[in-house]
C-alpha positions as CSV (number, residue, x, y, z in Angstrom):
1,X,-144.6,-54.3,-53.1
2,X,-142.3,-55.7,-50.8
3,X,-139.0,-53.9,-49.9
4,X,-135.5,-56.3,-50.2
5,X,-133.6,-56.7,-47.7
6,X,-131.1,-55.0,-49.2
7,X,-133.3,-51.6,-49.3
8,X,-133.8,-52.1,-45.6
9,X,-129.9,-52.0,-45.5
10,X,-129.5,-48.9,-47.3
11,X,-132.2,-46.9,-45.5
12,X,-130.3,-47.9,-42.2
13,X,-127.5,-46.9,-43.0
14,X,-128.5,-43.7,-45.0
15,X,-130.3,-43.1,-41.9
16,X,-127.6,-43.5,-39.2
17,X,-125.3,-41.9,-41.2
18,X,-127.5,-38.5,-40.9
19,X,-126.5,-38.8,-37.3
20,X,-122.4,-39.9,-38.5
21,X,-123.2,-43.6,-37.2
22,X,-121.2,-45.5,-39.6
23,X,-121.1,-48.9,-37.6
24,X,-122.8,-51.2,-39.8
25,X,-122.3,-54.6,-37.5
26,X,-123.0,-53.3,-34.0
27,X,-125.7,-53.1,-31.8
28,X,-127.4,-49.9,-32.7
29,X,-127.3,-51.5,-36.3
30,X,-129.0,-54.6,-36.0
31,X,-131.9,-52.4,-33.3
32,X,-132.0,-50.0,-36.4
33,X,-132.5,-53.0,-38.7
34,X,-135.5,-54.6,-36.3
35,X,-137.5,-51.8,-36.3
36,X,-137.1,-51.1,-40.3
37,X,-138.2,-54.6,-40.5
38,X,-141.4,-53.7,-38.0
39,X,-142.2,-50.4,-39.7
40,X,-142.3,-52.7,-43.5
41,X,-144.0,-55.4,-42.4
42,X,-146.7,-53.3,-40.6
43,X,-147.0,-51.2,-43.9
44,X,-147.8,-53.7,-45.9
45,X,-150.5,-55.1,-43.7
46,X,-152.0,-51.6,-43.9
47,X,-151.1,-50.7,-40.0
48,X,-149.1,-47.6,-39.3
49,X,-146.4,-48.3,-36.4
50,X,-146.3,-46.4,-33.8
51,X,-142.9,-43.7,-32.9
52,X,-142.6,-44.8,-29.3
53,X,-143.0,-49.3,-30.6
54,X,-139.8,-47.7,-32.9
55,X,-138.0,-45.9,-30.3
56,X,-138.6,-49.3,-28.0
57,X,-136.7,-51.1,-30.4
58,X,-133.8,-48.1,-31.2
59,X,-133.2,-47.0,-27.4
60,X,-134.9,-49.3,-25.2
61,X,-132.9,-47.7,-22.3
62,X,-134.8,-44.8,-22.6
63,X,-138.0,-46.5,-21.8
64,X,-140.5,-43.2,-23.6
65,X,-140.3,-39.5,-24.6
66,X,-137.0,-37.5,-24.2
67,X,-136.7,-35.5,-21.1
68,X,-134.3,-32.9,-22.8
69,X,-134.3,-29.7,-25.0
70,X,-133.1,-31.1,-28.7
71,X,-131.9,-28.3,-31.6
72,X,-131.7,-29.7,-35.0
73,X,-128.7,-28.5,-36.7
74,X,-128.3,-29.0,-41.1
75,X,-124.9,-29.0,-41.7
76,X,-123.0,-27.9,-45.4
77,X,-119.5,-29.6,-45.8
78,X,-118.8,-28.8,-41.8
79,X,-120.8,-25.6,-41.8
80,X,-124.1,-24.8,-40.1
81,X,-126.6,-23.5,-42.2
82,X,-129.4,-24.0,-40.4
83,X,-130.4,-24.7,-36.6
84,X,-133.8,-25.0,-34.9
85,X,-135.2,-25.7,-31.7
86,X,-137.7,-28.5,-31.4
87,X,-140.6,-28.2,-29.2
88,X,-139.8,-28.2,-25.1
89,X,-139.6,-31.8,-24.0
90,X,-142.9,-30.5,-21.7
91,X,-144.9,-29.9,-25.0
92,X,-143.9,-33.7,-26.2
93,X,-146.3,-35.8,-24.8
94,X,-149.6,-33.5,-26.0
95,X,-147.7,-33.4,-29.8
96,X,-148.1,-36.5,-29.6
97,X,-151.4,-37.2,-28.9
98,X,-152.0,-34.5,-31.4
99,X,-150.7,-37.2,-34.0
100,X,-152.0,-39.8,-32.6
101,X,-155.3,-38.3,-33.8
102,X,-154.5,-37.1,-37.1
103,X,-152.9,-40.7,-38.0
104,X,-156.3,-42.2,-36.8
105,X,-158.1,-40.0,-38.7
106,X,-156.2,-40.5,-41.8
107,X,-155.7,-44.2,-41.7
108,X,-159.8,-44.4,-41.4
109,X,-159.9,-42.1,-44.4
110,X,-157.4,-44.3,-46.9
């Protein structure tokens, strides 16, 4: 099944908006909208798309993994109810050869 256009849209925008990105026109917009159209079109060949071909397209500025401490913070009408660390920006690159392997491994199995 492909996905419309109009899906692609609403995931964009549902997703930006988790970061209070409400620019639907702009740069970061149509980026967003590239790589949703990457990480579809790769699906439905049967390929999984890698994070860092994603973030190339999102924040090519940043040219690979962040080099910063990140907290994840779940907000309630203005109100923290949760916050958590993510992993140190040192521990990154290994994670992610972690899942490197894993996806392997479970794109050979399916």
């Amino acid at each position: 099944m492909n996905t419309t256009k109009r899906q692609l849209v609403e995931h964009v925008r549902e997703s930006n908006a988790i970061e209070s990105i409400y620019d639907y026109s702009g740069p970061l917009f149509i980026r967003h909208m590239r790589a949703a159209k990457l990480v579809e079109r790769s699906a439905r060949l049967g390929h999984m798309t890698h994070p860092l071909e994603i973030h190339r397209i999102l924040l090519p500025e940043l040219g690979g993994f962040r080099r910063c401490a990140v907290e994840v913070v779940s907000r309630v009408d203005g109100e923290v109810v949760e916050a958590k660390q993510m992993p140190s920006h040192l521990r990154v690159p290994a994670l992610m050869s972690d899942w490197d392997r894993a996806a392997m491994r479970w794109h050979e199995f399916v």
